[in-house]
C-alpha positions as CSV (number, residue, x, y, z in Angstrom):
1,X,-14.1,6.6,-7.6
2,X,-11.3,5.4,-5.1
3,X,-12.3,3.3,-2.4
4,X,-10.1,4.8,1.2
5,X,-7.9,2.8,2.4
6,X,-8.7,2.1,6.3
7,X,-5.7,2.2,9.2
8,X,-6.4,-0.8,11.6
9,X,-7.0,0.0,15.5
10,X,-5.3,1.7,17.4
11,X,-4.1,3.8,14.4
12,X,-7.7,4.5,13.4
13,X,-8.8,5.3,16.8
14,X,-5.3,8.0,17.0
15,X,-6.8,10.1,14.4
16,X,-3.9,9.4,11.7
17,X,-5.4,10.5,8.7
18,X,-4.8,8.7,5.2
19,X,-4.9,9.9,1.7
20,X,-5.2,7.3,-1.3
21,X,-4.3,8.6,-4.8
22,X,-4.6,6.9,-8.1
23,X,-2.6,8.0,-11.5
24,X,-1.8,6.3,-14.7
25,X,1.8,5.5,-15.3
26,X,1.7,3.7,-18.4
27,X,-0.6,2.6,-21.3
28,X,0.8,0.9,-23.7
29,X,-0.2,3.6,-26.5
30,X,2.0,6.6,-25.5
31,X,4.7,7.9,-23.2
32,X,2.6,11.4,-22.6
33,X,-0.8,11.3,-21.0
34,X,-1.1,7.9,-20.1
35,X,-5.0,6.8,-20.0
36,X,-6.7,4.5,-18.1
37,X,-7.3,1.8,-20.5
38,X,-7.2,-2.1,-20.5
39,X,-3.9,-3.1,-20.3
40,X,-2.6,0.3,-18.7
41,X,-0.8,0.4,-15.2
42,X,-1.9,2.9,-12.8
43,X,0.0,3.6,-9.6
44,X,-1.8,4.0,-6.1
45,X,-0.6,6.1,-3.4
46,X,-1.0,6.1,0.1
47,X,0.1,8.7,2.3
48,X,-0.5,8.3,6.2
49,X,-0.2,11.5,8.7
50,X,0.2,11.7,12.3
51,X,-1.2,15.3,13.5
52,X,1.2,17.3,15.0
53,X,0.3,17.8,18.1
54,X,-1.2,13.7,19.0
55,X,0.1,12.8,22.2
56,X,-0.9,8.8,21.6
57,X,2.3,6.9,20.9
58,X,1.0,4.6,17.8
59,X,3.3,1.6,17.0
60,X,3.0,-1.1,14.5
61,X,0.7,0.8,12.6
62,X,-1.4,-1.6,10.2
63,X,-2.8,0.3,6.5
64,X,-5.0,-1.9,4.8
65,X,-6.5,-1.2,0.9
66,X,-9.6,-2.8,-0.9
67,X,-8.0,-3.2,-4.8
68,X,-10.8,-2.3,-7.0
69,X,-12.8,-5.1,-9.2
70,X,-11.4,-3.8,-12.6
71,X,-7.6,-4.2,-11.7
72,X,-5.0,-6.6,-10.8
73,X,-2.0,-6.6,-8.4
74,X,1.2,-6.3,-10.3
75,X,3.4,-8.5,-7.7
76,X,6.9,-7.6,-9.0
77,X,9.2,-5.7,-7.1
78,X,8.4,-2.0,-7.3
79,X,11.7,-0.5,-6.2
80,X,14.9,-2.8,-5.4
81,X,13.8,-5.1,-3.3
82,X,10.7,-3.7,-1.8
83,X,8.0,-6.7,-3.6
84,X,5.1,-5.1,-4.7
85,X,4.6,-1.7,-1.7
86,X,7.4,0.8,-1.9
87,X,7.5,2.3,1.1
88,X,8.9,6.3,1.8
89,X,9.2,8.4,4.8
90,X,7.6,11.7,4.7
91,X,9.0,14.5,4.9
92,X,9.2,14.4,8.8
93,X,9.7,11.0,9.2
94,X,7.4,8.5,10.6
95,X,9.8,6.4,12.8
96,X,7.7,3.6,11.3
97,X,9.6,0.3,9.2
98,X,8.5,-1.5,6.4
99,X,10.1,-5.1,6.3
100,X,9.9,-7.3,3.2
101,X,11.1,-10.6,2.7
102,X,9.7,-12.2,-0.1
103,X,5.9,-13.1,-1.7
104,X,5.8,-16.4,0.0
105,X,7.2,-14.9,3.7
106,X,4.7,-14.7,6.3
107,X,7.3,-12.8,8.3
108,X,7.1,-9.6,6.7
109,X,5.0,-6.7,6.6
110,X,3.0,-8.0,3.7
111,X,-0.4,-9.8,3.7
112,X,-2.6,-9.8,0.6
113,X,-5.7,-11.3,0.7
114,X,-8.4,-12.9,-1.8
115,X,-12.2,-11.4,-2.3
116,X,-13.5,-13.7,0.2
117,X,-11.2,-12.2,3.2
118,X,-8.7,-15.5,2.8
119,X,-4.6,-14.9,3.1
120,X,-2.6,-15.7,0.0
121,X,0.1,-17.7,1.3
122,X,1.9,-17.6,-2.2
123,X,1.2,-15.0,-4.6
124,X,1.6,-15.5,-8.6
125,X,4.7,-14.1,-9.5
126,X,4.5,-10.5,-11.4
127,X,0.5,-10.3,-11.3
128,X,-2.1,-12.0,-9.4
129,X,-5.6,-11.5,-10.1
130,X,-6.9,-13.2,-6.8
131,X,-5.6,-10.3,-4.4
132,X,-8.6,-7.7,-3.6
133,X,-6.8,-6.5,-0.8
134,X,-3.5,-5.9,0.9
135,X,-2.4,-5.0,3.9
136,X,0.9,-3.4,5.3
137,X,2.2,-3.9,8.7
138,X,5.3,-0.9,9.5
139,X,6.6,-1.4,13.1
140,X,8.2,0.6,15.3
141,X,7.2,2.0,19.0
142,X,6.1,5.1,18.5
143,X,4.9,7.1,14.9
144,X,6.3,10.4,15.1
145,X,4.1,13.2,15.6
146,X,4.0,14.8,12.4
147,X,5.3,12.1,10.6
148,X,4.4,10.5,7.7
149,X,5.0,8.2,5.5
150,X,3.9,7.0,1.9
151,X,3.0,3.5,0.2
152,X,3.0,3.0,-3.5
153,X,1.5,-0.5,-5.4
154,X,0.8,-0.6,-8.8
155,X,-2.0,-2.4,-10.7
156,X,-3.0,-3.5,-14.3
157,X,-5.9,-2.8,-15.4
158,X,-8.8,-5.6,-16.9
């Protein structure tokens, strides 16, 4: 069972709605049907939606996810320079911005956190076991209404 993801306030309170999705992407036994087995990588997927017709104007909207027990974060970059969250507009954008400067930046949009609630100033490189949960800052002044936009992070399973 997936945990939800939660939107900090004032997103929460603007009745954005999230989604969180998990799939496997790889196993390390075969290319078709990947399983969810130790060792495998399974891909989450967050996707945030601003209801049509909201008149709040939501800015620096914060999404926050709990990593379950059984995995760890793969910290590697998970597009071109992106670090571990790949971030996508939706289909009508969210006039929201992900910014990403490196693992050790505490100017970015990325904070993970340890199980006891405790920043990780420097990650591990390529996996880190510590992180139970990360949080993603996109800024802008207003989310669209209607817009969307999607976060992928990828984890190993234990």
């Amino acid at each position: 069972m997936l945990a939800l993801a939660s939107l900090a306030a004032p997103a929460a309170a603007a009745g954005i709605a999230i989604t969180k999705a998990a799939a496997p992407v790889l196993d390390g036994v075969g290319l078709l049907n990947p399983r969810v087995l130790p060792g495998a990588v399974v891909e989450y997927t967050l996707v945030a939606t601003n209801p049509l017709l909201n008149p709040d104007r939501i800015g620096n909207v914060t999404v926050c996810d709990v990593l379950p027990d059984t995995v760890t974060l793969l910290t590697a970059d998970l597009s071109a320079g992106s670090g571990p969250v790949a971030f996508a507009q939706g289909l009508i954008g969210s006039g929201l911005a992900y910014g990403y400067v490196s693992l050790a930046s505490g100017a970015d949009g990325l904070a993970l956190y340890d199980k006891d609630g405790a920043l990780i100033a420097v990650p591990t490189a390529s996996a880190d076991a510590r992180v139970r949960k990360l949080c993603v800052t996109l800024t802008g002044t207003r989310m669209t209404a209607g817009g969307s936009f999607q976060l992928r992070y990828r984890a190993a399973v234990r």
